[in-house]
HTML snippet that shows the backbone in 3Dmol.js (N, CA, C, O; Angstrom):
<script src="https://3Dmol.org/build/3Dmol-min.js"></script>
<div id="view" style="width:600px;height:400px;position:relative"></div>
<script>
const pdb = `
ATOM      1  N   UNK A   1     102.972 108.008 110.486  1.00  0.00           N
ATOM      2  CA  UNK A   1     101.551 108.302 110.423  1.00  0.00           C
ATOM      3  C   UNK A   1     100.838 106.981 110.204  1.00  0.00           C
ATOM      4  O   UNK A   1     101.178 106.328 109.218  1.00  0.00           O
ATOM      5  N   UNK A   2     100.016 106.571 110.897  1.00  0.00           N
ATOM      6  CA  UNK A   2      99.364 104.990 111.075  1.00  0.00           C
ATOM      7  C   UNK A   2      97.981 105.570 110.953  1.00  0.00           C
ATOM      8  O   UNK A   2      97.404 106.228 111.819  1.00  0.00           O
ATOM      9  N   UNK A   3      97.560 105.264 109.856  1.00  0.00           N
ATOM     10  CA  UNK A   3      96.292 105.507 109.514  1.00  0.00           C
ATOM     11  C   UNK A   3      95.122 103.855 109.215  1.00  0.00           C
ATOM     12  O   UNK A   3      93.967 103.778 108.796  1.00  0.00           O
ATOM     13  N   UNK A   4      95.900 103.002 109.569  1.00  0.00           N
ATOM     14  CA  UNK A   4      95.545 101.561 109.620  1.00  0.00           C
ATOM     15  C   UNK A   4      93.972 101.434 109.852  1.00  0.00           C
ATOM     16  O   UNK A   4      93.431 102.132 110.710  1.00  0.00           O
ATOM     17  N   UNK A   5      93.080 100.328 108.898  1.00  0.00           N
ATOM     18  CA  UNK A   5      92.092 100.103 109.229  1.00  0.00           C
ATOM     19  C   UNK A   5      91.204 101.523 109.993  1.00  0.00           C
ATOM     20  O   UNK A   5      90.875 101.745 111.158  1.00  0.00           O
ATOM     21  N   UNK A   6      91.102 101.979 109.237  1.00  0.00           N
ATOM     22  CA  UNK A   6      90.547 103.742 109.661  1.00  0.00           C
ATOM     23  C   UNK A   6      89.193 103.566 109.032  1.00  0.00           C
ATOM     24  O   UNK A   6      88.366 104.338 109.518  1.00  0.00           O
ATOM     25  N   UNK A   7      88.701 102.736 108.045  1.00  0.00           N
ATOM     26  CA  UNK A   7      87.368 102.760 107.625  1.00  0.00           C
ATOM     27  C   UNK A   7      87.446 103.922 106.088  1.00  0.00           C
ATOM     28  O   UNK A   7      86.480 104.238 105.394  1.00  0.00           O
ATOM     29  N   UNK A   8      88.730 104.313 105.923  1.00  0.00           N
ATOM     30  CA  UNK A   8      88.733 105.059 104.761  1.00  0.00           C
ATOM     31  C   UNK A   8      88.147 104.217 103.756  1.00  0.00           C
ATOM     32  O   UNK A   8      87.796 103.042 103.865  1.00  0.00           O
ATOM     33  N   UNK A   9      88.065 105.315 102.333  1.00  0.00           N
ATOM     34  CA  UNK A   9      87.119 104.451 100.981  1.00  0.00           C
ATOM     35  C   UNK A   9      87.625 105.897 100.068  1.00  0.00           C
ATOM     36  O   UNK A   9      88.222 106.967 100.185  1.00  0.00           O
ATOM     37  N   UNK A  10      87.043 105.205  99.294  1.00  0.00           N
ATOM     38  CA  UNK A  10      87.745 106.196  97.629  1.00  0.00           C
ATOM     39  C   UNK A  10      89.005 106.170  97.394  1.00  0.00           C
ATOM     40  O   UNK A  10      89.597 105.091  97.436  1.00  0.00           O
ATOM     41  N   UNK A  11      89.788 107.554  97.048  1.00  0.00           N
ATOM     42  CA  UNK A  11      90.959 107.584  96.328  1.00  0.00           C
ATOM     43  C   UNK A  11      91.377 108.458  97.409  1.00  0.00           C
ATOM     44  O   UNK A  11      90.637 109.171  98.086  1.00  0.00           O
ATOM     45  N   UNK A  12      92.922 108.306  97.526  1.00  0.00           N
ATOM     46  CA  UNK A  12      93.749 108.566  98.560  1.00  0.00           C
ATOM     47  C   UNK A  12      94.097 110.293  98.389  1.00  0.00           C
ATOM     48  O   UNK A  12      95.053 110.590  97.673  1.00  0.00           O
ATOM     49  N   UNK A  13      93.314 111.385  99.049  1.00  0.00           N
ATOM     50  CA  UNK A  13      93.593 112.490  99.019  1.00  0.00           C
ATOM     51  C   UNK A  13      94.581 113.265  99.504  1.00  0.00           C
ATOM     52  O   UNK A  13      94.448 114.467  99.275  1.00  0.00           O
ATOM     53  N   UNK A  14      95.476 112.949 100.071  1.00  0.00           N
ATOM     54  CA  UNK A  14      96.741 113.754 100.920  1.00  0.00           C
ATOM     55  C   UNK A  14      97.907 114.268  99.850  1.00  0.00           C
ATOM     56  O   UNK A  14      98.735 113.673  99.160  1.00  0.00           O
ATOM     57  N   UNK A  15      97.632 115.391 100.011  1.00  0.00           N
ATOM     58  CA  UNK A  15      99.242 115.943  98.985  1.00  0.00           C
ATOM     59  C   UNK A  15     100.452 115.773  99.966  1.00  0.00           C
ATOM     60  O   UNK A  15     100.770 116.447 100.946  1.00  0.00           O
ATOM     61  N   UNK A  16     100.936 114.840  99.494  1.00  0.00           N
ATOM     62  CA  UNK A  16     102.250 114.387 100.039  1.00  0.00           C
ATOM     63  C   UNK A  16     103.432 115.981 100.189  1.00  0.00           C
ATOM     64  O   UNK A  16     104.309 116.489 100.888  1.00  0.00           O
ATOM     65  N   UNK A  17     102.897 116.105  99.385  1.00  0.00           N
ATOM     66  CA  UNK A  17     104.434 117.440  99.367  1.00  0.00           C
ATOM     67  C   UNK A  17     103.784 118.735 100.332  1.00  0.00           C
ATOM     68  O   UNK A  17     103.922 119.937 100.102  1.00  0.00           O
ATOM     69  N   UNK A  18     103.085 118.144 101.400  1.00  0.00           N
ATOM     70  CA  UNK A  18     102.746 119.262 102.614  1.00  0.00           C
ATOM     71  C   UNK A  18     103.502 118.325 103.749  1.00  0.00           C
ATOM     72  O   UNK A  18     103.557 118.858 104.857  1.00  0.00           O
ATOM     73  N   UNK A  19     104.159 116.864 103.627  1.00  0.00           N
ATOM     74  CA  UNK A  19     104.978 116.185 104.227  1.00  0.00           C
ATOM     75  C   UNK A  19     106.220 115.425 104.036  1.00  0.00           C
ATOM     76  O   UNK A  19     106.454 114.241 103.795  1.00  0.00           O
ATOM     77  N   UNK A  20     107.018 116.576 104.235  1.00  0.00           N
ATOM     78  CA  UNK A  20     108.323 115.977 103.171  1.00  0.00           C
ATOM     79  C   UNK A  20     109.199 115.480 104.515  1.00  0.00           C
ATOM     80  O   UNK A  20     110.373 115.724 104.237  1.00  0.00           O
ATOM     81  N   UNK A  21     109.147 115.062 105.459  1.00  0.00           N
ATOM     82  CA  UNK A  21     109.568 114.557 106.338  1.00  0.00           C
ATOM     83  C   UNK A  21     109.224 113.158 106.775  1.00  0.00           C
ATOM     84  O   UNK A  21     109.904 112.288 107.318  1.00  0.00           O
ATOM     85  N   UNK A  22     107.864 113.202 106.345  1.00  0.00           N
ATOM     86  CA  UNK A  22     107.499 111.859 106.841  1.00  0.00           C
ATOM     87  C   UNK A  22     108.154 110.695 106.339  1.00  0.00           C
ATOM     88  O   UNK A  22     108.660 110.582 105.222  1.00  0.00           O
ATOM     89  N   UNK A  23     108.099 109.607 107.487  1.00  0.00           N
ATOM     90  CA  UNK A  23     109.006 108.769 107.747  1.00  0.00           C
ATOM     91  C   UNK A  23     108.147 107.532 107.641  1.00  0.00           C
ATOM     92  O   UNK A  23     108.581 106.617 106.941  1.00  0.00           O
ATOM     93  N   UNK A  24     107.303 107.427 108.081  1.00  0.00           N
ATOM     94  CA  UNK A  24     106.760 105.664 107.834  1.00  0.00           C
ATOM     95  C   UNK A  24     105.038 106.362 107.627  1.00  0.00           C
ATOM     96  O   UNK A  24     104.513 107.080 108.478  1.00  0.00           O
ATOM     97  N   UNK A  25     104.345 105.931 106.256  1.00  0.00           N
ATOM     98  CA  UNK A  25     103.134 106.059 106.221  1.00  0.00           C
ATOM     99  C   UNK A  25     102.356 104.772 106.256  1.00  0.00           C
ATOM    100  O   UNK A  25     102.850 104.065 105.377  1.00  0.00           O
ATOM    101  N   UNK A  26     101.163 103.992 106.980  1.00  0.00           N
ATOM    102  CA  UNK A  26     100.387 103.425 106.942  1.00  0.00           C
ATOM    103  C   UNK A  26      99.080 103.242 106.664  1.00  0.00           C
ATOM    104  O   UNK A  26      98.190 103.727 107.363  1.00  0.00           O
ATOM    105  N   UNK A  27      98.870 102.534 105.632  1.00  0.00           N
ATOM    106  CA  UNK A  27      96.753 103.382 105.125  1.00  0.00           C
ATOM    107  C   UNK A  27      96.305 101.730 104.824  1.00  0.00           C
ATOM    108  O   UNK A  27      95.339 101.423 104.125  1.00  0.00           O
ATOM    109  N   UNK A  28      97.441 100.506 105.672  1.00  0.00           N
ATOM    110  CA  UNK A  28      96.814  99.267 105.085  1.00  0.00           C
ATOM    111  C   UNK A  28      95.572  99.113 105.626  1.00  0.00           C
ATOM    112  O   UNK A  28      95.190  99.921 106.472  1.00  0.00           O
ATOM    113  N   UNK A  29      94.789  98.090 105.230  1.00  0.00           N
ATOM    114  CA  UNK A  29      92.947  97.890 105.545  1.00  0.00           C
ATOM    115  C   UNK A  29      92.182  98.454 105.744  1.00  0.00           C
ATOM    116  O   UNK A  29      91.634  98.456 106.846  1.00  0.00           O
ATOM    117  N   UNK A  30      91.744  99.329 104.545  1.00  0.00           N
ATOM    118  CA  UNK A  30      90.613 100.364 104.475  1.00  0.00           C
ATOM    119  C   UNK A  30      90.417 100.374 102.954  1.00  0.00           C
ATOM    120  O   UNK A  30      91.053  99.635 102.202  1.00  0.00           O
ATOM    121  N   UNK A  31      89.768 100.997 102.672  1.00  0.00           N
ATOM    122  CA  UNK A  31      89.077 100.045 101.452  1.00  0.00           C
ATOM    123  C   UNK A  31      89.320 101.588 100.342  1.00  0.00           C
ATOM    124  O   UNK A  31      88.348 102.091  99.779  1.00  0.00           O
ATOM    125  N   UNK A  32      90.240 101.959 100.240  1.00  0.00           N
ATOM    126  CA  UNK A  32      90.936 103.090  99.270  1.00  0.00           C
ATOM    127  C   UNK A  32      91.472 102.595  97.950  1.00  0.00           C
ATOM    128  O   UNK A  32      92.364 101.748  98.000  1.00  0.00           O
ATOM    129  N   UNK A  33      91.044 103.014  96.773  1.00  0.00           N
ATOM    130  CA  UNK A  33      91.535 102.471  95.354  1.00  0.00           C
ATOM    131  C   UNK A  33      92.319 103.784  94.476  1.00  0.00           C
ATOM    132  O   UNK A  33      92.476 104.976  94.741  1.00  0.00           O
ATOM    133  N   UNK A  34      92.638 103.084  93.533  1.00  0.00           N
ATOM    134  CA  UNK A  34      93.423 104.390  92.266  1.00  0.00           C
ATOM    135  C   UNK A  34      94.954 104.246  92.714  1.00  0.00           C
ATOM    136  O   UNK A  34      95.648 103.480  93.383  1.00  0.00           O
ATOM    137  N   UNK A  35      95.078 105.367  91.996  1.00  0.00           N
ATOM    138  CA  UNK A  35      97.110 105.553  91.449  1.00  0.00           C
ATOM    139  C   UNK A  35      97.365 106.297  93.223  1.00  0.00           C
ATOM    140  O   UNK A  35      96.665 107.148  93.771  1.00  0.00           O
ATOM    141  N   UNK A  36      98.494 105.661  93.712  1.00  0.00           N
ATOM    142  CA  UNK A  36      99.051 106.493  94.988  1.00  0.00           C
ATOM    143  C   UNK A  36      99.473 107.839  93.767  1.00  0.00           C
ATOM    144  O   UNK A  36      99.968 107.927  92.643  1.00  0.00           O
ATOM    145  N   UNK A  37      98.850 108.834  94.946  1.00  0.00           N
ATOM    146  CA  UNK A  37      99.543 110.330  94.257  1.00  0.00           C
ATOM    147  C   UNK A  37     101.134 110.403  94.055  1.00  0.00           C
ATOM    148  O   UNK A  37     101.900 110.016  94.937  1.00  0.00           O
ATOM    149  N   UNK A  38     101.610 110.966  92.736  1.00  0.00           N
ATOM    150  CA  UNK A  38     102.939 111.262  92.649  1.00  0.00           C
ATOM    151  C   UNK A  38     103.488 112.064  93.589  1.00  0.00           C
ATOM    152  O   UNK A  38     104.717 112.135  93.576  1.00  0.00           O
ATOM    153  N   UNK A  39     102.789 112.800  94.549  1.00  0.00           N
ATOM    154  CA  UNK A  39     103.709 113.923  95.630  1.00  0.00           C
ATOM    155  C   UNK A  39     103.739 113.207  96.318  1.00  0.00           C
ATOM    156  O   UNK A  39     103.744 113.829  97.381  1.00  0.00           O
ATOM    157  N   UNK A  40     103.783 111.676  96.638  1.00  0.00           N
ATOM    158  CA  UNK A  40     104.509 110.736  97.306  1.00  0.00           C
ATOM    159  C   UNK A  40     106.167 110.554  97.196  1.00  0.00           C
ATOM    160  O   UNK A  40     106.868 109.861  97.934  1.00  0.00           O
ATOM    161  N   UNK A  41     106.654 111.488  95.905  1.00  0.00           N
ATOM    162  CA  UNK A  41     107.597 111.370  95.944  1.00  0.00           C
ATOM    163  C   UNK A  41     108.552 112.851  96.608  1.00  0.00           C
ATOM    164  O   UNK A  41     109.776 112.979  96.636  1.00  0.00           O
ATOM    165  N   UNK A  42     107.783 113.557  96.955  1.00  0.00           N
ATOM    166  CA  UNK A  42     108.518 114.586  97.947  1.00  0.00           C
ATOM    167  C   UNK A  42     108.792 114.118  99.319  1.00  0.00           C
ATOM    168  O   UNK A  42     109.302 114.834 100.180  1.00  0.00           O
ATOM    169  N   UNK A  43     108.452 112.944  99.484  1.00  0.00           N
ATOM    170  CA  UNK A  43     108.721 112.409 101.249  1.00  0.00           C
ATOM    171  C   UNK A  43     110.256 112.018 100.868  1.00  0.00           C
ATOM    172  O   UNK A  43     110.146 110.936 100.290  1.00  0.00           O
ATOM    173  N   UNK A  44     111.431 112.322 100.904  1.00  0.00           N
ATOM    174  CA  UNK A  44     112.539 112.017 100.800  1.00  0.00           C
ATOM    175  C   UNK A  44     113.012 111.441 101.894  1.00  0.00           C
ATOM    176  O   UNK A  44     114.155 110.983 101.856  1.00  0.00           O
ATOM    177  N   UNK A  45     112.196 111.341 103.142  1.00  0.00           N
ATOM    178  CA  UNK A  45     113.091 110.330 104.442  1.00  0.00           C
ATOM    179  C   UNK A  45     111.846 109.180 104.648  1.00  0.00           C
ATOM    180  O   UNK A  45     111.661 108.551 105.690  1.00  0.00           O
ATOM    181  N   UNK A  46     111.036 109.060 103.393  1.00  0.00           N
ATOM    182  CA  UNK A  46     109.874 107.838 103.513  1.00  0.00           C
ATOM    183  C   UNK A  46     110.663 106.778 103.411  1.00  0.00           C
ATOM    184  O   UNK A  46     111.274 106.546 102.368  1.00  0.00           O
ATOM    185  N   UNK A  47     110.756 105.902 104.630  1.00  0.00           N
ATOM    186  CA  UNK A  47     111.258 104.675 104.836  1.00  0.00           C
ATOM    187  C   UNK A  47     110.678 103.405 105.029  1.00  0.00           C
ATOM    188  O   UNK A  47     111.095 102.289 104.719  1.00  0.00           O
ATOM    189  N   UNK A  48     109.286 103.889 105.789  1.00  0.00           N
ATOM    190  CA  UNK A  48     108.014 102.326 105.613  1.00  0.00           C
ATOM    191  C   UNK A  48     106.627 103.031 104.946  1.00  0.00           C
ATOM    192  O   UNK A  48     106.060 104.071 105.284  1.00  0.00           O
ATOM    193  N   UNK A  49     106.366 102.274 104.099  1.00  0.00           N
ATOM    194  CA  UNK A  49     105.059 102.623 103.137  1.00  0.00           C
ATOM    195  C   UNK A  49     104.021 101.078 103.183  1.00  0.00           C
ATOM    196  O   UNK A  49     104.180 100.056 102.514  1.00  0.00           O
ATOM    197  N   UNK A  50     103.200 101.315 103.986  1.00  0.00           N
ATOM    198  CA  UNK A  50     102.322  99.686 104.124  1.00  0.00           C
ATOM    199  C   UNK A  50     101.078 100.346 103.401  1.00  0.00           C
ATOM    200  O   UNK A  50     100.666 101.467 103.699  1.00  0.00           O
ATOM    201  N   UNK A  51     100.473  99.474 102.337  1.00  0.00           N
ATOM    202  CA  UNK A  51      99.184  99.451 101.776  1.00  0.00           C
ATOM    203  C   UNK A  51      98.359  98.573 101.203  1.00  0.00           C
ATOM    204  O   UNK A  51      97.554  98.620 100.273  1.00  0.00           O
ATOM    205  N   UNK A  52      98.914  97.359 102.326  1.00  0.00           N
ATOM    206  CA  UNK A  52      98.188  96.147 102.239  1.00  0.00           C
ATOM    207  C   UNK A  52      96.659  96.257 102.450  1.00  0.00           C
ATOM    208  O   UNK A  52      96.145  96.901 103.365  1.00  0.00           O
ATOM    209  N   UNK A  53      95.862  95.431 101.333  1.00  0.00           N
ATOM    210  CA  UNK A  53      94.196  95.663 101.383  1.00  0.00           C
ATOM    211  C   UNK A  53      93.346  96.420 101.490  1.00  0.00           C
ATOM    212  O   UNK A  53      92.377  96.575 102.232  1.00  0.00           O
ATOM    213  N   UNK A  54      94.123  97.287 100.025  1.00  0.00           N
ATOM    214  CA  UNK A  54      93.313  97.989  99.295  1.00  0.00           C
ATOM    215  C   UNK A  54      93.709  97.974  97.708  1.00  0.00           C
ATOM    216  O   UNK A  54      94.634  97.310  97.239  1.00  0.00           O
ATOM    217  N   UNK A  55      93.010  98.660  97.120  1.00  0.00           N
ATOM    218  CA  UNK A  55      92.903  98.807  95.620  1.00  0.00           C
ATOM    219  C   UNK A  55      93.620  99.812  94.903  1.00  0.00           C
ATOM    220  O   UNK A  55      93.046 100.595  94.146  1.00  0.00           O
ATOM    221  N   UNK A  56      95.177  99.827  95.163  1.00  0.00           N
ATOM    222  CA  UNK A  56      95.936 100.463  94.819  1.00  0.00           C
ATOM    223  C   UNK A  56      96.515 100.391  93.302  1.00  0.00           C
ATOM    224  O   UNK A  56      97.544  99.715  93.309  1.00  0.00           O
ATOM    225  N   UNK A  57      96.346 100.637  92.631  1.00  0.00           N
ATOM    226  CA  UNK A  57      97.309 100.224  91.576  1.00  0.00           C
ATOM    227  C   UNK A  57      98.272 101.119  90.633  1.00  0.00           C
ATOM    228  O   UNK A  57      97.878 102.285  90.638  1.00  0.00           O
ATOM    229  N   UNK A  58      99.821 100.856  89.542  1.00  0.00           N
ATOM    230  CA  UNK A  58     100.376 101.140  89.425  1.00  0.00           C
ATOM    231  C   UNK A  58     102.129 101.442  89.917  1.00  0.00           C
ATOM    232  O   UNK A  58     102.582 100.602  90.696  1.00  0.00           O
ATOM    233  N   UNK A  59     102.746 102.186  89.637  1.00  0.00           N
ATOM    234  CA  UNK A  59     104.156 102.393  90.064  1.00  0.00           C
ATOM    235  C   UNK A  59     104.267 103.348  91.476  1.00  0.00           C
ATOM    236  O   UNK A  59     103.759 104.453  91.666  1.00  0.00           O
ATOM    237  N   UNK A  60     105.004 102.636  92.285  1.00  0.00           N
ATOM    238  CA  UNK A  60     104.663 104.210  93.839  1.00  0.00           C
ATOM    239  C   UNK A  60     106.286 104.980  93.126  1.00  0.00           C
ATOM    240  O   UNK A  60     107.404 104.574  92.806  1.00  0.00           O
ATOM    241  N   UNK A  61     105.605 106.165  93.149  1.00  0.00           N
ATOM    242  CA  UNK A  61     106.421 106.976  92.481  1.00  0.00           C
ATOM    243  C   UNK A  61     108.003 107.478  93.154  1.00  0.00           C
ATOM    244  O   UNK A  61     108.736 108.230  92.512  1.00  0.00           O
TER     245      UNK A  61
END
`;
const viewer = $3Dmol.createViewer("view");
viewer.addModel(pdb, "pdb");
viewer.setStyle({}, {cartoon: {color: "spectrum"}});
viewer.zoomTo();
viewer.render();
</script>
């Protein structure tokens, strides 16, 4: 899912655990801040996670 430079802003809304398959997520360059959601950790075949340039902070779960 390549959501790259999309013009997003705020805090990252997707409940991960409606995608437990996904395989490579992308949300770098868009201007999104706060904690990545913990149902990031139901993606059990998440293999590329890019979230370069934005305002992420904390542990990716």
């Amino acid at each position: 899912l390549d959501l790259t430079n999309d013009s997003f802003h705020g805090h990252l809304p997707i409940d991960f655990s409606l995608l437990p398959q996904l395989e490579n997520f992308s949300i770098g360059k868009n201007n999104l801040e706060g904690l990545i959601p913990q149902t990031l950790s139901h993606c059990q075949g998440l293999q590329i996670l890019s979230t370069q340039d934005n305002q992420f902070y904390g542990s990716i779960p």
